[in-house]
TORKOL-4160 file (C-alpha; in steps of 0.2 Angstrom, whole numbers, padded with zeros to 4 digits, m for minus):
412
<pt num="1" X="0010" Y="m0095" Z="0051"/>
<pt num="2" X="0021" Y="m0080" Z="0050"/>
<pt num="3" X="0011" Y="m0065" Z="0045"/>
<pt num="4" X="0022" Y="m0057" Z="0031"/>
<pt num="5" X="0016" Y="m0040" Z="0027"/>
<pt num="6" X="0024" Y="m0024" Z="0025"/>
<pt num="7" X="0020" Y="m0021" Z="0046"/>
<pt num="8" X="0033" Y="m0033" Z="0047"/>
<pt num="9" X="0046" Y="m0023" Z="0034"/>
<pt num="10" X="0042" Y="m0005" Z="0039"/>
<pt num="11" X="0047" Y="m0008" Z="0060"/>
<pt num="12" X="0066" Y="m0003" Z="0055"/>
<pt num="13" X="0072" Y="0011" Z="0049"/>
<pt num="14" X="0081" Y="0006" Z="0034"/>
<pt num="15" X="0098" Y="0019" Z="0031"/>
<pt num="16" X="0102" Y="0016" Z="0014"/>
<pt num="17" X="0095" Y="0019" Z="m0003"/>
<pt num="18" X="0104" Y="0008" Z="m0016"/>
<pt num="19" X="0103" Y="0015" Z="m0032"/>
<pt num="20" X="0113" Y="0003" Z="m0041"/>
<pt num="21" X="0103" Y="m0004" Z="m0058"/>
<pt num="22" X="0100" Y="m0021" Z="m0059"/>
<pt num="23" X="0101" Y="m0031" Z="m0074"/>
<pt num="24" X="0096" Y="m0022" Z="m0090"/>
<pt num="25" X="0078" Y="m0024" Z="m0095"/>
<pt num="26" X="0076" Y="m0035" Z="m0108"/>
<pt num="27" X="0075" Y="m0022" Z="m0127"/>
<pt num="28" X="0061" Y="m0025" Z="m0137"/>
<pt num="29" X="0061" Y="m0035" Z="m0151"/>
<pt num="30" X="0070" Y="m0026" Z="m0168"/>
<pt num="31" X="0061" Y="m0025" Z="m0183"/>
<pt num="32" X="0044" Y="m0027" Z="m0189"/>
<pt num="33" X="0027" Y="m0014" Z="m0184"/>
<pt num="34" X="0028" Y="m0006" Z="m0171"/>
<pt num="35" X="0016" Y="m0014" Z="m0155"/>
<pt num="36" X="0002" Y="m0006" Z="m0149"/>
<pt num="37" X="0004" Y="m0004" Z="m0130"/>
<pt num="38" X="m0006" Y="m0017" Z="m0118"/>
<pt num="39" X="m0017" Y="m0012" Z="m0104"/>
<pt num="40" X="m0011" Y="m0018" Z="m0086"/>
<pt num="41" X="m0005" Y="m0011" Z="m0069"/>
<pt num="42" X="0015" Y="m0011" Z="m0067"/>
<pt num="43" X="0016" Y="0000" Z="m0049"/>
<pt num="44" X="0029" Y="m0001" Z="m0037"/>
<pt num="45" X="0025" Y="0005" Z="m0020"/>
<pt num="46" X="0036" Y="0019" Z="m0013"/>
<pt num="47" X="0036" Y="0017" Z="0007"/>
<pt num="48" X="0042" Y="0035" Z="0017"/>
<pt num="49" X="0040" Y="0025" Z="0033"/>
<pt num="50" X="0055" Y="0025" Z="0044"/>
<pt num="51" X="0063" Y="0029" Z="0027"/>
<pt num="52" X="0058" Y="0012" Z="0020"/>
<pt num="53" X="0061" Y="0016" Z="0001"/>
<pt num="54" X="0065" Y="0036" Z="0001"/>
<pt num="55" X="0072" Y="0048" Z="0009"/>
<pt num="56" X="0086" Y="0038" Z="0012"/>
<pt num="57" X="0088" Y="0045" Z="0029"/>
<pt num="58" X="0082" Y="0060" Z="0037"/>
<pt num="59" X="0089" Y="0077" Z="0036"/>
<pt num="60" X="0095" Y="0077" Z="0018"/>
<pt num="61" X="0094" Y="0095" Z="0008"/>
<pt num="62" X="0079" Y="0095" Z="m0002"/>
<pt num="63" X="0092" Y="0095" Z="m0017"/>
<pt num="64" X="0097" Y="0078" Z="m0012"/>
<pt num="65" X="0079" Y="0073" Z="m0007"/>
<pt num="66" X="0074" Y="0077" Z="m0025"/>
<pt num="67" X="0089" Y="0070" Z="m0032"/>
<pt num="68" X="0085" Y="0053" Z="m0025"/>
<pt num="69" X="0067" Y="0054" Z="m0027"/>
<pt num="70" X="0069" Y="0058" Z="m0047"/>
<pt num="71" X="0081" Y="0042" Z="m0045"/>
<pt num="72" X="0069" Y="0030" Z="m0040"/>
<pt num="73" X="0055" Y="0036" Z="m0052"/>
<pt num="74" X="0068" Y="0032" Z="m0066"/>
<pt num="75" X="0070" Y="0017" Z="m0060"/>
<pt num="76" X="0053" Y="0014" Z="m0063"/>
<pt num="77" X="0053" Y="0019" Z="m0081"/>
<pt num="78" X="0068" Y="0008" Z="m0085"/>
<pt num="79" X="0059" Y="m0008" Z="m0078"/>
<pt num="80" X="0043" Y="m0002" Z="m0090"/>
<pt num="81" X="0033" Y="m0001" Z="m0076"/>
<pt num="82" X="0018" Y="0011" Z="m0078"/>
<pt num="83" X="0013" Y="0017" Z="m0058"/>
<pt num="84" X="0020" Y="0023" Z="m0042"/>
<pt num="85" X="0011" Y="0020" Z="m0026"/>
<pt num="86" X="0019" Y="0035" Z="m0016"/>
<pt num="87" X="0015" Y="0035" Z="0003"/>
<pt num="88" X="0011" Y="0053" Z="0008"/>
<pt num="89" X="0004" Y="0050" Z="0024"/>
<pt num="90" X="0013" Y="0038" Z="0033"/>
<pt num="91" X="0009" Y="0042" Z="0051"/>
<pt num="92" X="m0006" Y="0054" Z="0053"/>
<pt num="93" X="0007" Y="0068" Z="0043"/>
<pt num="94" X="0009" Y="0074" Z="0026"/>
<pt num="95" X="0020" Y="0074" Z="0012"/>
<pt num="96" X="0013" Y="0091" Z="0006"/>
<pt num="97" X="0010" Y="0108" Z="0017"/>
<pt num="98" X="m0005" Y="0101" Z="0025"/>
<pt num="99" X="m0016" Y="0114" Z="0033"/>
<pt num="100" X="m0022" Y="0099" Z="0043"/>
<pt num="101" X="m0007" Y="0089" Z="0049"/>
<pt num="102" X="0011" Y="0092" Z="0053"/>
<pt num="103" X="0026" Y="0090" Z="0039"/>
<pt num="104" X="0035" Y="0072" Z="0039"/>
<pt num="105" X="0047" Y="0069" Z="0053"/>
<pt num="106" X="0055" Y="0056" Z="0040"/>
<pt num="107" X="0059" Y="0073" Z="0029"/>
<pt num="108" X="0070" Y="0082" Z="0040"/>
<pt num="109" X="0072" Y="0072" Z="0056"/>
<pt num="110" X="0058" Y="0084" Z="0067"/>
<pt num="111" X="0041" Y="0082" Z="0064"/>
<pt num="112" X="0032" Y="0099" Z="0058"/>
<pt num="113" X="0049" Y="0104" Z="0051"/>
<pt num="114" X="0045" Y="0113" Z="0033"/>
<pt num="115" X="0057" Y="0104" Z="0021"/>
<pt num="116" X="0058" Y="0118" Z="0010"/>
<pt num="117" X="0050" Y="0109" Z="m0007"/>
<pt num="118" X="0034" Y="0100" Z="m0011"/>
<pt num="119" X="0038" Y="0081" Z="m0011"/>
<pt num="120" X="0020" Y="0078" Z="m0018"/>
<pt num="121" X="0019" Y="0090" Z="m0029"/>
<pt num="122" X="0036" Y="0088" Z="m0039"/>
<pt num="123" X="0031" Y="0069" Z="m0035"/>
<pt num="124" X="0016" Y="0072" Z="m0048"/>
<pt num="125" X="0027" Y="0082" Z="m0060"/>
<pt num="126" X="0040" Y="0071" Z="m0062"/>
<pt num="127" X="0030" Y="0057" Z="m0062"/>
<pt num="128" X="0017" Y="0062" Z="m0077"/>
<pt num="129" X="0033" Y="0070" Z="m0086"/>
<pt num="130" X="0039" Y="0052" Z="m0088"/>
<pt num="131" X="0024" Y="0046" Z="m0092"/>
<pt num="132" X="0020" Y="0038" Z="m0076"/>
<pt num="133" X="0004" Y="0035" Z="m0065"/>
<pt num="134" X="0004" Y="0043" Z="m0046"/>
<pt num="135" X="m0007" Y="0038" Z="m0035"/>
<pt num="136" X="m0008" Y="0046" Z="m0017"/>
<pt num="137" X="m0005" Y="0033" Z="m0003"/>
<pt num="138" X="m0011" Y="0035" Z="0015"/>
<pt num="139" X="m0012" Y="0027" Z="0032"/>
<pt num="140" X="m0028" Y="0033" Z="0039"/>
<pt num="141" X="m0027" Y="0031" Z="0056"/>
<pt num="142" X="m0010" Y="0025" Z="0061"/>
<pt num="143" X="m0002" Y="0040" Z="0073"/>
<pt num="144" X="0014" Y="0037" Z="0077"/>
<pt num="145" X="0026" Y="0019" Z="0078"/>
<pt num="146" X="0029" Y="0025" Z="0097"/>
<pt num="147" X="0016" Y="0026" Z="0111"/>
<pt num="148" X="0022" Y="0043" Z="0117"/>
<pt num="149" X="0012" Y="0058" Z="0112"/>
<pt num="150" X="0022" Y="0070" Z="0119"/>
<pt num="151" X="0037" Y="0066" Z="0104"/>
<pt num="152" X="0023" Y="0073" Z="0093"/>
<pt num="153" X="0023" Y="0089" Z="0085"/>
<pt num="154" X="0016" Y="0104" Z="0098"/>
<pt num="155" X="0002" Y="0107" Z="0086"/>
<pt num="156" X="m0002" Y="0089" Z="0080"/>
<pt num="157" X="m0021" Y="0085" Z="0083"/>
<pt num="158" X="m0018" Y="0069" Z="0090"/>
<pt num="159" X="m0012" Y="0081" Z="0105"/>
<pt num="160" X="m0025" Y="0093" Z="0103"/>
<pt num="161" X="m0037" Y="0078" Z="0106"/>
<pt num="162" X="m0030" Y="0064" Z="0116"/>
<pt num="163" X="m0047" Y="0055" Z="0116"/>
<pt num="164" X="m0045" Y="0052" Z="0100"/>
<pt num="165" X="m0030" Y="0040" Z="0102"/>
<pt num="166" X="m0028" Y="0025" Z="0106"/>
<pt num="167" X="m0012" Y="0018" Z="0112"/>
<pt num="168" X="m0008" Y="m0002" Z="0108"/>
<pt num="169" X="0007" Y="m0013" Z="0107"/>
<pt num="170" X="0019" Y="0002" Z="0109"/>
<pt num="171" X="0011" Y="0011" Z="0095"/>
<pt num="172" X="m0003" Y="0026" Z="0092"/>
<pt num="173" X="m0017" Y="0026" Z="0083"/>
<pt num="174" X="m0034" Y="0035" Z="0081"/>
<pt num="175" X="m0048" Y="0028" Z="0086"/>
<pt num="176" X="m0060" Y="0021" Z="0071"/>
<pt num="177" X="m0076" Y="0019" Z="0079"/>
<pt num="178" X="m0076" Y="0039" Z="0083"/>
<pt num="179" X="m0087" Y="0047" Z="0071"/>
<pt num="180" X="m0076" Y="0064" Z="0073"/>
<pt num="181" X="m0060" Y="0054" Z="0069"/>
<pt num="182" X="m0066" Y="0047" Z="0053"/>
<pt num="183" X="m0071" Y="0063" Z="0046"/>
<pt num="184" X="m0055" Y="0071" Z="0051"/>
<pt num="185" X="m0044" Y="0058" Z="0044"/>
<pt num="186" X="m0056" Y="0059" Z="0030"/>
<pt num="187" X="m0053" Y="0078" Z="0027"/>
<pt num="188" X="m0036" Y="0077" Z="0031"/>
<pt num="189" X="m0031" Y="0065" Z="0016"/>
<pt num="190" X="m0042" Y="0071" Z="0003"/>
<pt num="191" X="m0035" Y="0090" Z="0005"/>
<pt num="192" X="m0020" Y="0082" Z="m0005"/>
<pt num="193" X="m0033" Y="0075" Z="m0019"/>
<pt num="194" X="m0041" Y="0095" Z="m0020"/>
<pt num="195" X="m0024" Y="0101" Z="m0022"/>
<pt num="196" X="m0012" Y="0089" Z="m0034"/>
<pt num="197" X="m0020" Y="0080" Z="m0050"/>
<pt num="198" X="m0015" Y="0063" Z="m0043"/>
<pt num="199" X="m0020" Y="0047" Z="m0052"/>
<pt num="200" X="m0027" Y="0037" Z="m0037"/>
<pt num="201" X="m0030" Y="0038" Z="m0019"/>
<pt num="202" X="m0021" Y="0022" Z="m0011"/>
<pt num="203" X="m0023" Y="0013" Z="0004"/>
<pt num="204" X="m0013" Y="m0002" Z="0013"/>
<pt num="205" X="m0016" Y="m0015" Z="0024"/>
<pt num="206" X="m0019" Y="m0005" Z="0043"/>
<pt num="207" X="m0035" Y="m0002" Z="0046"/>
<pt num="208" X="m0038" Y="m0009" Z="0064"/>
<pt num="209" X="m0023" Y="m0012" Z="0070"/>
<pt num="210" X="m0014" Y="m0030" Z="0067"/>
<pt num="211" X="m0016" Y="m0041" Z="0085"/>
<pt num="212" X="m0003" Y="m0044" Z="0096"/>
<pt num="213" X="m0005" Y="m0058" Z="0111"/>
<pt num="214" X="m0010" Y="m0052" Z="0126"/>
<pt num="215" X="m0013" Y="m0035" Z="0119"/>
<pt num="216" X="m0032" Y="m0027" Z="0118"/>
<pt num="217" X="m0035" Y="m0014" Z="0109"/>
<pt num="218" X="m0045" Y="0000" Z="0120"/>
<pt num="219" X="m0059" Y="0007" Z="0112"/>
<pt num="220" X="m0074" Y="0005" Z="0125"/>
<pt num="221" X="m0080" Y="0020" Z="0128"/>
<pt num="222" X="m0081" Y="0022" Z="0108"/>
<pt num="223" X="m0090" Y="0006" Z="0109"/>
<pt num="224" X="m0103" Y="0011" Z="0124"/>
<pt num="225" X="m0108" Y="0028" Z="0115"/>
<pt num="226" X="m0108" Y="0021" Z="0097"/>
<pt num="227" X="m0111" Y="0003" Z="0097"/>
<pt num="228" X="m0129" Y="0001" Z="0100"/>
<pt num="229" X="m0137" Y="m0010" Z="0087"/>
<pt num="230" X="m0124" Y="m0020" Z="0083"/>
<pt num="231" X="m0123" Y="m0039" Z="0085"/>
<pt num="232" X="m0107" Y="m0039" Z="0094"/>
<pt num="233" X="m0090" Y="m0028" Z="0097"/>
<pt num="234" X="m0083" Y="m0035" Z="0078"/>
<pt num="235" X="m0096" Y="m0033" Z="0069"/>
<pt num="236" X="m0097" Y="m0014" Z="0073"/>
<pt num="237" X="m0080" Y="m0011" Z="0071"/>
<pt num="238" X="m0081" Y="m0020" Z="0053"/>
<pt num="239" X="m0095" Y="m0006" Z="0050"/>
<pt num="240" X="m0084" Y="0008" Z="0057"/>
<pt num="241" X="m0068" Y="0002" Z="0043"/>
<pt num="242" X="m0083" Y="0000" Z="0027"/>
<pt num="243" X="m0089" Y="0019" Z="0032"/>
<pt num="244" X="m0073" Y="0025" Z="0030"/>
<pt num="245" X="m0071" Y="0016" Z="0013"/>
<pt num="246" X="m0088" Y="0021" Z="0008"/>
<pt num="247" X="m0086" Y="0040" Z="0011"/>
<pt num="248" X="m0068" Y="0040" Z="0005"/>
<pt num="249" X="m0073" Y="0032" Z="m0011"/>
<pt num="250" X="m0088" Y="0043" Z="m0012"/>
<pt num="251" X="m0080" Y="0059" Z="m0007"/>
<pt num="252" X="m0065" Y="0055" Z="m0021"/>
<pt num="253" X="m0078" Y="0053" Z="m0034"/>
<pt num="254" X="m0085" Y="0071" Z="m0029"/>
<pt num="255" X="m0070" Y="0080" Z="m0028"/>
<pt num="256" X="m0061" Y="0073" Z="m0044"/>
<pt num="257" X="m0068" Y="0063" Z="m0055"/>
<pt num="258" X="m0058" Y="0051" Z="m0065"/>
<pt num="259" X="m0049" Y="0046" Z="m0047"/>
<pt num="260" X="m0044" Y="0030" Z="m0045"/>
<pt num="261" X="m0048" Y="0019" Z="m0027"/>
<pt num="262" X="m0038" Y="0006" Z="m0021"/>
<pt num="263" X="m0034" Y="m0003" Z="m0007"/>
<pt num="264" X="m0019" Y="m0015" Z="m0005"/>
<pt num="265" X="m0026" Y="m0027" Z="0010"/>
<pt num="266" X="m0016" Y="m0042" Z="0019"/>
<pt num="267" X="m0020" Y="m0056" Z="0007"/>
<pt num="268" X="m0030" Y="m0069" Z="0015"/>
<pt num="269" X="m0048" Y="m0061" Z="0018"/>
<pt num="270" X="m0054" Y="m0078" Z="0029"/>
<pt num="271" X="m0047" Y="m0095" Z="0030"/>
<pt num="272" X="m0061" Y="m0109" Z="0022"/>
<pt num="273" X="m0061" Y="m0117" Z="0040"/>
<pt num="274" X="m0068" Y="m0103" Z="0047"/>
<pt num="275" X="m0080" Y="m0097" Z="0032"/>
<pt num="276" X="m0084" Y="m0109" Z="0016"/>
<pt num="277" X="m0084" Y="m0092" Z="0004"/>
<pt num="278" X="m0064" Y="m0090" Z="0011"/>
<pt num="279" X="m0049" Y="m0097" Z="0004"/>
<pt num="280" X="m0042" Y="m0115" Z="0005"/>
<pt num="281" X="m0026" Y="m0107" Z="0018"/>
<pt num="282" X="m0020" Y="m0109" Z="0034"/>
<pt num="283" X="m0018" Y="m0092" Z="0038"/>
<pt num="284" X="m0014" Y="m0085" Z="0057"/>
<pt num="285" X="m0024" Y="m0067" Z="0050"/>
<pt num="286" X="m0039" Y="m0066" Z="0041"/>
<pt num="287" X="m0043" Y="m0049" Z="0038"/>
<pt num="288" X="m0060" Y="m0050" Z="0040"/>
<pt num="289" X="m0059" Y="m0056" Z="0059"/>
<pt num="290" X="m0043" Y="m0047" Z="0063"/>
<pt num="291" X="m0040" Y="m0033" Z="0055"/>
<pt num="292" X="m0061" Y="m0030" Z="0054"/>
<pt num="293" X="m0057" Y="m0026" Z="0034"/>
<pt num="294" X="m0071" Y="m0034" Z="0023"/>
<pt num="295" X="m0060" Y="m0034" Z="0009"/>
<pt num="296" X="m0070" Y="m0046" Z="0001"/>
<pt num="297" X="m0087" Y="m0037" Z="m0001"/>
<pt num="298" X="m0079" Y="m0022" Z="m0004"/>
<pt num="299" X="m0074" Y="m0030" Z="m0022"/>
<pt num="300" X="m0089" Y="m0040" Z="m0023"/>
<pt num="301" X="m0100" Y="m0023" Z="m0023"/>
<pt num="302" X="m0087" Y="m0013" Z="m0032"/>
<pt num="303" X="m0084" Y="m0001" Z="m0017"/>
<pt num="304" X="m0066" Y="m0001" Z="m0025"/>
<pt num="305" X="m0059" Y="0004" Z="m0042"/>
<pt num="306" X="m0047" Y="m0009" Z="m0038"/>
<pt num="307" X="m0039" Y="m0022" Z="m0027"/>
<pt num="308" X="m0020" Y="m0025" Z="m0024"/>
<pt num="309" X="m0020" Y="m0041" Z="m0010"/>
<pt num="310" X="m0003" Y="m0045" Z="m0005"/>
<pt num="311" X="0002" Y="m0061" Z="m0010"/>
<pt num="312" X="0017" Y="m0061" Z="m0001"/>
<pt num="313" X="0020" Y="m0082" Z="m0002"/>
<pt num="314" X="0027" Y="m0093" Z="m0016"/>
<pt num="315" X="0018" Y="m0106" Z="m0028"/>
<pt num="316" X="0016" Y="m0120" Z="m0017"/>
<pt num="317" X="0019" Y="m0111" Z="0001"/>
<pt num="318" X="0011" Y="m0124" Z="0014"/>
<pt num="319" X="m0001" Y="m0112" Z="0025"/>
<pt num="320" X="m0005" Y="m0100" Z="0009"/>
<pt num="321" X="m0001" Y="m0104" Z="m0008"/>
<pt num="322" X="0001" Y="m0091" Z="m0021"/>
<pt num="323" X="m0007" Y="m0101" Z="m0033"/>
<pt num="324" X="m0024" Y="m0104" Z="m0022"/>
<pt num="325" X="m0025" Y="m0087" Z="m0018"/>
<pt num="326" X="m0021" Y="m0080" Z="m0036"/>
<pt num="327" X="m0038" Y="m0094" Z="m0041"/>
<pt num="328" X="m0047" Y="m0086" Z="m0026"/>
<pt num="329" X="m0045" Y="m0068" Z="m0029"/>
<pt num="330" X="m0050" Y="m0070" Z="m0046"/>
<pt num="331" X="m0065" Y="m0079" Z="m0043"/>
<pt num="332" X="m0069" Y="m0064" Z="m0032"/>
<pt num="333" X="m0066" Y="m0052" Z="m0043"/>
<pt num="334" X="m0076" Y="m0060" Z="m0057"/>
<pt num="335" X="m0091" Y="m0049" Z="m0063"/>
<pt num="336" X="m0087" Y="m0035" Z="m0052"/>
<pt num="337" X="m0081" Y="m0016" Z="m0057"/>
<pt num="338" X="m0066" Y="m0019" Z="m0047"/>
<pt num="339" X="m0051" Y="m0021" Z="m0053"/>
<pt num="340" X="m0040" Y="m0036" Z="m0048"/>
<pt num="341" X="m0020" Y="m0034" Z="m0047"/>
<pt num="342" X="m0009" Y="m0043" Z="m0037"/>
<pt num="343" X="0006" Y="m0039" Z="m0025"/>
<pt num="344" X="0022" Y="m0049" Z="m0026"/>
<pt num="345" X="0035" Y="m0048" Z="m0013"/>
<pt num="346" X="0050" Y="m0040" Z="m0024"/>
<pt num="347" X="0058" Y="m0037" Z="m0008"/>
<pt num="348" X="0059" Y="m0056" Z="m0005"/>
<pt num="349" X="0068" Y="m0059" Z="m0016"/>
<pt num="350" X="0085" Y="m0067" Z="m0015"/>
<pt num="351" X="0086" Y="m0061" Z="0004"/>
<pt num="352" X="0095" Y="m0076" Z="0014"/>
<pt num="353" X="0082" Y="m0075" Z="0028"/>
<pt num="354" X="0067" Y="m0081" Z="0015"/>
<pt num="355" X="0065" Y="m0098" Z="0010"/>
<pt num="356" X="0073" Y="m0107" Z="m0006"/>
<pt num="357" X="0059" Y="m0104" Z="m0018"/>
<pt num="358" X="0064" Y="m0085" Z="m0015"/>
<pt num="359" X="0083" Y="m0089" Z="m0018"/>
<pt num="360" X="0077" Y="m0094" Z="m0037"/>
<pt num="361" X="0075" Y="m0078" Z="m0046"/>
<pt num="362" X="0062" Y="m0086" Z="m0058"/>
<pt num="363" X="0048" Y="m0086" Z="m0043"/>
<pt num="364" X="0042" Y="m0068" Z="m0049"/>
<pt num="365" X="0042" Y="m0073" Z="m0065"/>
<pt num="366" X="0032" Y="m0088" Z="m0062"/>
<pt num="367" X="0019" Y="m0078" Z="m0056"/>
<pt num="368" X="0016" Y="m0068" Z="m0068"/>
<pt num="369" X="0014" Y="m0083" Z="m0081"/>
<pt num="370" X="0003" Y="m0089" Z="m0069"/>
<pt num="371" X="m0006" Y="m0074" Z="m0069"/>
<pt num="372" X="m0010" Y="m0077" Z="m0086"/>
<pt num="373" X="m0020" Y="m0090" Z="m0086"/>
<pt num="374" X="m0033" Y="m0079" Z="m0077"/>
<pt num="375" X="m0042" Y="m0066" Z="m0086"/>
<pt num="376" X="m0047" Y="m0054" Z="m0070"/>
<pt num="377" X="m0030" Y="m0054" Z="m0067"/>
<pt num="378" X="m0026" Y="m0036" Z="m0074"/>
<pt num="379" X="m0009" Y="m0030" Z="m0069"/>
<pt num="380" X="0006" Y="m0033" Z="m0053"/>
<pt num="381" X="0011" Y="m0021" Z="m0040"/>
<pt num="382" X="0030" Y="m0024" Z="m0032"/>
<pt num="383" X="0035" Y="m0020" Z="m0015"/>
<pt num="384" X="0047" Y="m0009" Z="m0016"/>
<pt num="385" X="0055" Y="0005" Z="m0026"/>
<pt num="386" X="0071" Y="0002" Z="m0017"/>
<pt num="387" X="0070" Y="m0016" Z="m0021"/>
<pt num="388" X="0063" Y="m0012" Z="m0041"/>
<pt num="389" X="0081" Y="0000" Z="m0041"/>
<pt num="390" X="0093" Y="m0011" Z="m0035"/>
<pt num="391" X="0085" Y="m0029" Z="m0041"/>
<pt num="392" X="0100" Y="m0037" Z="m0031"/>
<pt num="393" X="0095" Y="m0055" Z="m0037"/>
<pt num="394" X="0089" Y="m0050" Z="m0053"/>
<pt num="395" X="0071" Y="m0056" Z="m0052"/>
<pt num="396" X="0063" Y="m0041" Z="m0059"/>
<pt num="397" X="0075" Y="m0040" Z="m0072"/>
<pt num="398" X="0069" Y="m0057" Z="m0075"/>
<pt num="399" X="0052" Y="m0054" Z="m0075"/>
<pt num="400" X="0055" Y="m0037" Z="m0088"/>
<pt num="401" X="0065" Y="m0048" Z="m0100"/>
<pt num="402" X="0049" Y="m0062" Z="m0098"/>
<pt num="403" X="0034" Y="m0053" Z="m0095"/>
<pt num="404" X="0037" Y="m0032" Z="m0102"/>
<pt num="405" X="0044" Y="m0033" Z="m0119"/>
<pt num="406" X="0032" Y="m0024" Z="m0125"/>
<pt num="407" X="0025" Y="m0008" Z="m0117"/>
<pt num="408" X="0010" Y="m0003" Z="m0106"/>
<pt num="409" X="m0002" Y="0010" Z="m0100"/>
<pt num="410" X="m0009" Y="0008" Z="m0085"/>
<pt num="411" X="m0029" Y="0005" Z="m0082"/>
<pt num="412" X="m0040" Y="0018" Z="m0081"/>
């Protein structure tokens, strides 16, 4: 089965930002009490990768760099969502003056290159001015989507400590098993929580790296000194990804209270054929095995304040069903602290390439009525703002006029 995550969307630079509004969300209903709001997750995820979803491209005045991120935060506001998932650290750099890590290249074209202006700290501002949710989205140990270090900035400490990186399927990443990395990347992120009042600290799917055929990630000499113990190569770097969750979550909770943790993890945790506890799919990653993520006990122990697993497929998809996996989810999440909401593949869409059920701009909308039906089921995140401001097939202006008639706040 095709993997179909946002690894598969972010390869690309994409050069343009439509901005042009989609269908009008739906008004509310006129007449009669005013409604309380509900209490569910709306977010969007806004990618700065490669200039997925913002800046449009590189290089733009900070002028036009604000211009276009107060666009997209409108956007939000008028499809009545409540949260932006806004990517600060997209490849071991920052999206704030970082005394840790070098500027953005995807700000000005040259990474370490001072834009001139504060993307995450207007980012908050603007947000919270419109009543919006922001929470802080990072990459903790993806490098670089090149395996050349000297194209990194002269001072960036993947440079000042090539031990600490390794270099696989063309791209760099630091190393997890490294006890010193961990806590780097660690610092390194969380200087952003100390600084801004962010909402949540976010991360995606990339922990190890995803597999490539005939490729081996390199991490014996991390494995010879640190390994010792453990049952097998796997099982340690699984304990390597929950350390870095566990202090994270730990650390967030000590430096701001009231700081929401989540993680947004590739949505099959194991296939049922390879674990009875896993989900009835066919999946060619299971993040467990592959990515050495155990998303799964990280909901069942509430590590997390919430969980947002992309279920990227349509109701009825061969290999991995949205609906089974929407069932399996919840039952996960069922008695635990963590919160469940769900991803859905905005992007997907009305795009020619995808399959028919994504040419019927119902899908989403199914989804959510689906969704329903399950009480864990607290809120939808969409991938992406650019998608949520330009709704080219009109399925999020469907799902407003269905599902967001009436207003919301997001969990807390």
């Amino acid at each position: 089965m095709g993997r179909v995550t946002r690894r598969a969307l972010t390869v690309a630079a994409l050069s343009t930002l439509a901005m042009t509004p989609g269908a009008a969300a739906a008004p509310p209903p006129s007449g009669g009490p005013a409604r309380a709001a509900l209490t569910e997750m709306r977010g969007m995820w806004l990618a700065t990768v490669n200039n997925r979803d913002w800046p449009s491209h590189p290089g733009l005045s900070a002028q036009q760099q604000r211009a276009e991120l107060r666009a997209l935060l409108d956007a939000a506001v008028r499809r009545r969502l409540t949260t932006v998932m806004f990517q600060v650290r997209p490849t071991a750099d920052a999206l704030w003056p970082s005394p840790y890590e070098p500027w953005s290249q995807y700000l000005t074209g040259t990474q370490g290159r001072d834009p001139g202006w504060d993307p995450l700290g207007e980012a908050v501002t603007e947000a919270h001015a419109r009543g919006l949710k922001l929470h802080a989205w990072f990459n903790p140990y993806r490098v670089a989507l090149h395996a050349d270090p000297s194209r990194l900035a002269a001072a960036h400490p993947a440079r000042r400590h090539p031990d600490w990186v390794v270099s696989y399927a063309g791209q760099l990443y630091y190393n997890p098993g490294l006890p010193e990395v961990r806590e780097f990347v660690q610092r390194a992120m969380l200087d952003a929580v100390r600084r801004y009042p962010v909402d949540g600290v976010h991360f995606d799917d990339y922990f190890y790296p995803y597999p490539v055929v005939g490729r081996v990630f390199d991490d014996d000499a991390a494995y010879r000194r640190h390994g010792a113990g453990f049952a097998s190569r796997a099982d340690w770097r699984r304990d390597n990804v929950d350390r870095l969750v566990r202090e994270t979550a730990a650390d967030i909770r000590r430096i701001r209270p009231g700081v929401r943790f989540g993680i947004s993890p590739f949505g099959v945790w194991r296939n049922a054929a390879t674990d009875p506890r896993g989900s009835h799919t066919r999946a060619g990653v299971q993040t467990y095995d592959d990515l050495y993520a155990d998303t799964r006990t990280w909901v069942r122990e509430g590590t997390l304040d919430y969980v947002v697993p992309q279920l990227y497929w349509e109701i009825g998809h061969p290999a991995a069903d949205y609906a089974v996996l929407l069932s399996w989810w919840a039952e996960v999440a069922r008695g635990s602290r963590t919160q469940l909401y769900v991803g859905e593949a905005l992007y997907r869409a009305g795009d020619p390439s995808q399959g028919a059920a994504w040419q019927d701009p119902g899908e989403l909308s199914r989804h959510l009525t689906l969704a329903k039906s399950l009480p864990q089921v607290r809120g939808h995140v969409f991938f992406a703002a650019k998608e949520v401001a330009a709704d080219p097939a009109g399925a999020l202006a469907r799902v407003v006029a269905d599902h967001y008639r009436q207003p919301a706040v997001s969990p807390s």
